[in-house]
C-alpha positions in Angstrom: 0.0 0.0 0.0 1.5 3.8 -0.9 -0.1 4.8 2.7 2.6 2.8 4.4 5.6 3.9 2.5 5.3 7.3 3.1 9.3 7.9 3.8 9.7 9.1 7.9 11.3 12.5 8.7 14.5 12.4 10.0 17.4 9.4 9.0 19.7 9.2 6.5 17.7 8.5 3.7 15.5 12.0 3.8 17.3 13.6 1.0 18.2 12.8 -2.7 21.9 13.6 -2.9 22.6 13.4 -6.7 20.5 16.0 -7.3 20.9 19.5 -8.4 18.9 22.2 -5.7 18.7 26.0 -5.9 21.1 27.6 -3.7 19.2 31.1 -3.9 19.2 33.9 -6.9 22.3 34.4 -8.4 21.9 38.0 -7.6 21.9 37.5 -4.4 25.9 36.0 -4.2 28.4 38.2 -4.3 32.2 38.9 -3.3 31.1 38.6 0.3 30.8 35.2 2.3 27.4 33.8 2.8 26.6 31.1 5.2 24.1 29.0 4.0 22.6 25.4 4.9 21.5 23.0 2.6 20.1 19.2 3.4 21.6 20.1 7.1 25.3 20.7 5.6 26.5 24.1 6.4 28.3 26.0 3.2 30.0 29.2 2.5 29.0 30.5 -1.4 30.7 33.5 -2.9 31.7 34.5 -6.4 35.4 34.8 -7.4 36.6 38.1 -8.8 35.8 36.7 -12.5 32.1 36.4 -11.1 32.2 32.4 -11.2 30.3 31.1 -7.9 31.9 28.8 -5.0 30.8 27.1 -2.4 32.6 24.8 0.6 31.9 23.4 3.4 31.4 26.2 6.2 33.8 24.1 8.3 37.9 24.5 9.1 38.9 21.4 9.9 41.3 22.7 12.8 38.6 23.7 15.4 35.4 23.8 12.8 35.1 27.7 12.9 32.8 28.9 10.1 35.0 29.6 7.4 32.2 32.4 6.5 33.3 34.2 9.6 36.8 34.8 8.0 38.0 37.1 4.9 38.2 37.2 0.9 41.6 36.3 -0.4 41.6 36.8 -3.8 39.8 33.7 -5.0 40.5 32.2 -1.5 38.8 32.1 1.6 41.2 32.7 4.9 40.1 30.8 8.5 39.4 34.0 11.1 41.0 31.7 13.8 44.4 30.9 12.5 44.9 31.7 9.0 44.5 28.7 7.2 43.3 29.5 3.5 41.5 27.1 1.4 41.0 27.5 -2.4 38.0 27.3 -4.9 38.5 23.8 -4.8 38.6 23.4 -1.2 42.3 22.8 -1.5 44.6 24.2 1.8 47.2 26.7 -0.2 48.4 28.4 3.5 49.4 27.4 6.7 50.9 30.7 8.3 51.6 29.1 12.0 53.2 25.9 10.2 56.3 27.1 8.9 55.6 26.6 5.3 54.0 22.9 6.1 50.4 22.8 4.7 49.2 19.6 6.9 47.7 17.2 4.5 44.0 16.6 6.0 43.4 20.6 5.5 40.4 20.0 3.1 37.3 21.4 3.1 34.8 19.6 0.7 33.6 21.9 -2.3 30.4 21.3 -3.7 29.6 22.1 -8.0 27.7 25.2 -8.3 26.1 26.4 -11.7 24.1 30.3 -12.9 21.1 29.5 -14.7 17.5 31.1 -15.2 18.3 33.7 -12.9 19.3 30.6 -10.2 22.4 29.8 -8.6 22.6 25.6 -8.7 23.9 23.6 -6.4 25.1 20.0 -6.7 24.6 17.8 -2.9 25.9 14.8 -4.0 29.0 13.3 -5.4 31.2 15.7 -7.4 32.0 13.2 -10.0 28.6 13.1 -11.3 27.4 16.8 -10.5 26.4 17.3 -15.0 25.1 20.4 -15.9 22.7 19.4 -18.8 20.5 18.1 -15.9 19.7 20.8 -14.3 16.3 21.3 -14.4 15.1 22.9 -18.0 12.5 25.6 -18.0 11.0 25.7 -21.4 10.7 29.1 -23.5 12.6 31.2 -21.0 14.4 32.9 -23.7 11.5 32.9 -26.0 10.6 37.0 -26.3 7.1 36.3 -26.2 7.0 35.1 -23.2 7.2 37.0 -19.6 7.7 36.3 -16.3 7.7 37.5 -12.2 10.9 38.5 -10.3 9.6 35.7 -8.3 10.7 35.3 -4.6 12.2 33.3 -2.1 10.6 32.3 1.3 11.6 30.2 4.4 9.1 27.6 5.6 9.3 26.3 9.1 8.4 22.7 8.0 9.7 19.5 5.9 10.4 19.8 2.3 7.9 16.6 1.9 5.0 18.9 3.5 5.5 21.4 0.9 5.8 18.8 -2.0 2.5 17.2 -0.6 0.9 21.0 -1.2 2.1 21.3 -4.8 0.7 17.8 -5.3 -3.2 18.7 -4.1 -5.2 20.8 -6.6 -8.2 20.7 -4.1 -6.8 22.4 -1.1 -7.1 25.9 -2.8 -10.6 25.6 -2.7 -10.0 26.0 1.0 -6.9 27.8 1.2 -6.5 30.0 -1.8 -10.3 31.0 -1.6 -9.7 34.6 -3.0 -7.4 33.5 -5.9 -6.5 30.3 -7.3 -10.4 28.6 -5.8 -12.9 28.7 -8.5 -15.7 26.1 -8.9 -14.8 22.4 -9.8 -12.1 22.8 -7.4 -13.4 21.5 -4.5 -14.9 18.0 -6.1 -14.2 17.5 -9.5 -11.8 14.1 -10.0 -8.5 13.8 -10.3 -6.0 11.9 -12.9 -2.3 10.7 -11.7 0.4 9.8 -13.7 4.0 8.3 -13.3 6.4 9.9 -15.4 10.5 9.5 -15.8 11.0 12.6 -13.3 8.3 12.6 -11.6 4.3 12.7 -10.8 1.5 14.5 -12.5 -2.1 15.3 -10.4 -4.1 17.3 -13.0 -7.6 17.5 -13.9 -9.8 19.7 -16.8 -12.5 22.0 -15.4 -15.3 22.7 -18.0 -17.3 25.7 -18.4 -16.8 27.7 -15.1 -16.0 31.2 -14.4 -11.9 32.0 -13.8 -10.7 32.0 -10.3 -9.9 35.4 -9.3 -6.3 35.5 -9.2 -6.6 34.9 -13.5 -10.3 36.5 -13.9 -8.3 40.0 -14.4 -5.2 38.2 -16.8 -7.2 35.4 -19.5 -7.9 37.4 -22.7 -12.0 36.6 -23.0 -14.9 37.5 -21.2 -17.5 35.0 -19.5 -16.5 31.3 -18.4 -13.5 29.1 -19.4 -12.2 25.5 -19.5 -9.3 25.2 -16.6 -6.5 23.2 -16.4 -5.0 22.6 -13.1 -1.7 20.8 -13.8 0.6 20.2 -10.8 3.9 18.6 -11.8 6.4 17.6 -8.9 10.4 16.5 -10.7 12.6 14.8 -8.5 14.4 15.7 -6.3 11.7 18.3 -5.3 10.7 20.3 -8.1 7.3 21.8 -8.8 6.0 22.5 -11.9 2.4 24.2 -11.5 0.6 24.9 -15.2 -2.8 27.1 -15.4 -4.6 26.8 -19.1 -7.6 29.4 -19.1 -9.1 28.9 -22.5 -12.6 29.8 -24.0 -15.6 27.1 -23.2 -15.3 24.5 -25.8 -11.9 24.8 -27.0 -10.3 22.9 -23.8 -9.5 19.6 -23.3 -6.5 17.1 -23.1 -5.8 16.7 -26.6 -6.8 20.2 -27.3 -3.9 22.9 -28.9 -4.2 26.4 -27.7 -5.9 28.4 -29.2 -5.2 32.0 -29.7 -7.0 33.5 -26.9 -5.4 30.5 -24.2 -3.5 31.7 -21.6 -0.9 30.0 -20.2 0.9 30.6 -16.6 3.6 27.6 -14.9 4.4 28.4 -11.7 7.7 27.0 -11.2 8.4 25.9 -7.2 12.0 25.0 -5.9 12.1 23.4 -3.0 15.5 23.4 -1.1 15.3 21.2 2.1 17.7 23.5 5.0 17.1 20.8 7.2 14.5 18.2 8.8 12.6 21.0 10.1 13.2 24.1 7.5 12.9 24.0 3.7 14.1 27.1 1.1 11.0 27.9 -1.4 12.0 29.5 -4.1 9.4 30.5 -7.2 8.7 32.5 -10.6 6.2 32.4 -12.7 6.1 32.7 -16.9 3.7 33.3 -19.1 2.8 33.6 -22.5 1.4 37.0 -23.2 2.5 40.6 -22.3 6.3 39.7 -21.8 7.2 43.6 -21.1 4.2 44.5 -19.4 6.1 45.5 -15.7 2.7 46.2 -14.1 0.8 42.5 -14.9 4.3 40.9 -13.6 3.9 42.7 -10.4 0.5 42.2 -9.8 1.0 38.3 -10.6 4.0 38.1 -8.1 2.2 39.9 -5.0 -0.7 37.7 -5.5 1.3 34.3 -5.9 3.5 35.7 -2.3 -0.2 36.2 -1.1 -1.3 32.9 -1.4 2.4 31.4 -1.0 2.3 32.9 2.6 -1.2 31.1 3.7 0.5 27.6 2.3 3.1 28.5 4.8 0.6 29.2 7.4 -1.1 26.2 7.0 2.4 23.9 6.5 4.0 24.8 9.8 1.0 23.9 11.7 1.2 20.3 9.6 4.5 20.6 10.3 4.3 20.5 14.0 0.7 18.4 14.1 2.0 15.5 12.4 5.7 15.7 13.9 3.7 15.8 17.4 0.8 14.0 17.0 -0.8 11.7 19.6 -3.2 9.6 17.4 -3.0 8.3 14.2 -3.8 10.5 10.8 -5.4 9.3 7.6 -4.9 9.4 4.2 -7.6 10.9 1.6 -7.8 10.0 -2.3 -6.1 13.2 -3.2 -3.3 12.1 -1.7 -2.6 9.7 -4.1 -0.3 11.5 -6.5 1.6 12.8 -3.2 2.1 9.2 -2.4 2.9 7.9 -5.5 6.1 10.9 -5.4 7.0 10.0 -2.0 7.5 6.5 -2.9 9.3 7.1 -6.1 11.5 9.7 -4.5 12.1 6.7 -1.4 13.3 4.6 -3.9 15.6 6.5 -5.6 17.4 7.7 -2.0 17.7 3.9 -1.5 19.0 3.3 -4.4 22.2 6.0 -4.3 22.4 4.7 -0.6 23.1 0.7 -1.8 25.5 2.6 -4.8 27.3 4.9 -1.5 27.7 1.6 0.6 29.0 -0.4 -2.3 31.4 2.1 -3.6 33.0 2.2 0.3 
């Protein structure tokens, strides 16, 4: 049964390694030293003086101070304690108390870091297998016709899964979203789930009802519409969250867009800080009015709107189901959330039998 494989929080299988995860905007890095934690390992990111991005365990191995609490030098960062300097690669290239003698265990592990989409990319795994080309792809983001949200970044007092289960459940925003992504047909109309190579698809068609509120203001028609709610999660913890609003009649799974269709994804990065904490990061892209500024700003404060009541809602799961004292149940929309969390389990088992064997 899916209902009993739900993977635990906590233990060392919680989190896909071989994975790549958003650090944070690539704005957001600079020449200084960030401290940052990711799957519960603590790292230092900053940019070299080309611009390329590093990042290295936030750990000297003499005494474990934070190398993020030392200085810049050059390309390399130097311990605040005693003035052992590590490079890009997390390679010790000074040892000033040691007479010239770098000791040989001065290492600091450094972790592959990639710009793309606006993201800075970070490999958890092992480096040997840390390939660019699969970083997630986000289709038409250079296409001209095509706009999108400055997007945002928000921390979640809860488990990564919690938040995966969210973008998993098209119903709950008939309770939770009421005044903009609810809408009739939300609330009762069946759902389809589907397996794919990266992933699980929950997504359903909506005939012949009004816009929800959030879109009633963005589709490009007056009057009712055919809705697609397509909610996407990719491994490790992806979320890729398409709205079709389309004219009555010309909807439907094997239906092309037609010229009027509008189309917003929603795309959701999860980054798991640790067993308790999770990074969300999120744009969104669309394909009409690529320069208007105004729709893009309207679109973003109403998506942090309804981002902030998941968060409201996911800490209190958080803490119910981390403290409960009775049993919970499972409901049939939890079915595609169940079917990731299994497919996800068996993925961390499988790198975990390839870690042990490789030892």
């Amino acid at each position: 049964m899916l209902s009993e494989v739900v993977p635990e929080q906590g233990g060392t299988g919680m989190y896909l390694k071989n994975a790549w995860y958003v650090a944070g905007w690539s704005k957001d890095f600079d020449r200084s030293l960030m401290a940052e934690t990711f799957l519960g390992e603590e790292i230092v990111i900053y940019r070299r003086e080309d611009g390329a991005p590093v990042a290295l365990e936030d750990a000297c191995p003499h005494r474990k101070l934070p190398l993020s609490k030392g200085n810049l030098k050059g390309d390399s960062v130097e311990c605040g304690y005693h003035g052992l300097t590590f490079d890009c690669t997390g390679t010790c290239v000074a040892a000033p108390t040691q007479q010239g003698k770098v000791p040989g265990r001065a290492v600091v592990r450094a972790y592959p870091v990639v710009d793309r989409y606006r993201l800075l990319w970070i490999w958890m795994g092992d480096p040997a297998l840390a390939d660019p080309d699969k970083i997630f792809r986000i289709e038409n983001f250079d296409n001209p016709e095509w706009g999108y949200t400055d997007g945002g970044v928000l921390d979640i007092e809860c488990n990564y899964l919690w938040i995966v289960d969210n973008l998993l459940d098209p119903s709950h925003v008939a309770w939770v979203h009421v005044t903009s992504f609810a809408g009739a047909g939300t609330e009762d109309q069946p759902l389809d789930v589907a397996r794919t190579d990266r992933g699980v698809i929950v997504s359903r068609w909506i005939y012949d009802r009004p816009p929800s509120p959030y879109y009633a203001g963005l589709v490009r028609f007056e009057g009712s519409c055919d809705r697609l709610q397509h909610y996407e999660m990719c491994y490790p913890a992806i979320g890729l969250n398409k709205s079709v609003y389309t004219p009555v009649g010309t909807g439907g799974p094997d239906a092309a867009p037609v010229d009027k269709t509008f189309i917003n994804i929603s795309y959701n990065f999860m980054t798991p800080i640790d067993e308790d904490r999770s990074r969300y990061f999120w744009f969104q892209h669309r394909n009409s009015d690529p320069q208007d500024k105004a729709i893009s700003e309207k679109m973003n404060a109403g998506a942090r709107m309804a981002f902030e009541e998941d968060r409201a809602v996911l800490v209190a799961v958080h803490e119910g189901m981390k403290h409960k004292k009775t049993p919970n149940i499972d409901l049939g929309l939890d079915a595609g959330a169940k079917l990731f969390r299994l497919q996800l389990q068996r993925l961390m088992d499988q790198e975990a039998t390839a870690a042990a064997a490789a030892q």
